[in-house]
N, C-alpha and C positions, 0 to 999 in steps of 0.2 A: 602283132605277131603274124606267121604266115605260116599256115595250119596246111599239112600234107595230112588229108586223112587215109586210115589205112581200109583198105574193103571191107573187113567187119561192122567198124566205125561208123562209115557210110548207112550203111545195113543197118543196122542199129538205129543211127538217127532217122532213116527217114520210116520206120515201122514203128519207134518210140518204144524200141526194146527196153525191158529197167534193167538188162545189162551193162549199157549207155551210163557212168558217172555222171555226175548231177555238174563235175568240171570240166570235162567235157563237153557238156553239152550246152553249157556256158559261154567256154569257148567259142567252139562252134556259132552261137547266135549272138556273140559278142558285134558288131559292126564294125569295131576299131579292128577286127581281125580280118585277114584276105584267107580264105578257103577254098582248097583245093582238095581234086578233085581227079585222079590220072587216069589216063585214057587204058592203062594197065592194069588198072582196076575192074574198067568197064569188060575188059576182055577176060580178066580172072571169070569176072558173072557169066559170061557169056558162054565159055568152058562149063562151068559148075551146072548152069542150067541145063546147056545140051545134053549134060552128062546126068540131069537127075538130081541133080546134089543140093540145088537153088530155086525151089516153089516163087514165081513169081507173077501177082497178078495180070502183071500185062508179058509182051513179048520181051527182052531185055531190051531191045534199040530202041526200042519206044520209052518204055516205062524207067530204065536207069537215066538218061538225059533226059525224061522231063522233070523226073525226080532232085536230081541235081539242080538245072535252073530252079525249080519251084524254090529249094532252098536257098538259092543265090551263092550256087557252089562255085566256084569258077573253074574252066577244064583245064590238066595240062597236058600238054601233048609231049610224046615221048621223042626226045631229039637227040642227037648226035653226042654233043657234050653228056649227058646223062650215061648214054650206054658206055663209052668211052672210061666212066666209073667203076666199071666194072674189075678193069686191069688189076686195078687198088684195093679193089674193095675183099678183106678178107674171109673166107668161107664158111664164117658161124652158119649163115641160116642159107638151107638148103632151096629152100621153093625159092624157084625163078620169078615169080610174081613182086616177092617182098623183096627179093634182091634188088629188083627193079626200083622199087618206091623208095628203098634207100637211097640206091643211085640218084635217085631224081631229088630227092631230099638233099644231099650233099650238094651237088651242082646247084640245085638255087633257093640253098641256105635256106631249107625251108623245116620247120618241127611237124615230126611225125605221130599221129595221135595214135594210139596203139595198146594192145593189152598185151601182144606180141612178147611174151617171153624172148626167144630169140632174137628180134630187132632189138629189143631193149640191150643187146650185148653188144651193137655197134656204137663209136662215138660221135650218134646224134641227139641234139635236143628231143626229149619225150614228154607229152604230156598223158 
């Protein structure tokens, strides 16, 4: 399977929140699984932090990418086809961030791991 995780997710796993489902985080350290990891994500933190909203031990550009590698996250970068998803993609969920990871999700068929109410109302794979 090819794990889109969503920012919470993320957050969650690498603090060992017991927010974090015991199936997801299975997932997650499955090896047959490929985990991602979107650079829209990094930038969601990056906002949140500047703003107060995100306590983070180290600076974000430091500490979310080395946090990811540590976990053998793999990054995706936000390209063309993705945004282009947008056109399609209809207006349940408001934040531009999760619109994004959808989009990224549908262009390359990837399952989005999520507690996302919202997300959960488009038609992508959820775990």
């Amino acid at each position: 399977m090819k794990i889109l995780l969503d920012t919470h997710i993320f957050l969650w796993f690498i603090s060992g929140d017991p927010q974090l489902s015991t199936d997801v985080r299975e997932a997650i350290c499955d090896l047959d699984n490929k985990v991602y990891l979107s650079v829209v994500s990094i930038w969601e933190c990056i906002v949140k932090y500047q703003l107060g909203k995100l306590p983070l031990p180290e600076s974000p550009e430091i500490y979310l990418p080395k946090q990811r590698d540590r976990h053998q996250i793999a990054n995706l970068d936000l390209d063309e086809g993705s945004v282009t998803q947008l056109v399609s993609l209809p207006p349940l969920h408001k934040d531009p961030f999760d619109r994004m990871l959808i989009c990224q999700a549908l262009k390359h068929n990837l399952t989005i791991a999520t507690v996302d109410s919202e997300i959960i109302k488009y038609p992508i794979a959820l775990i």
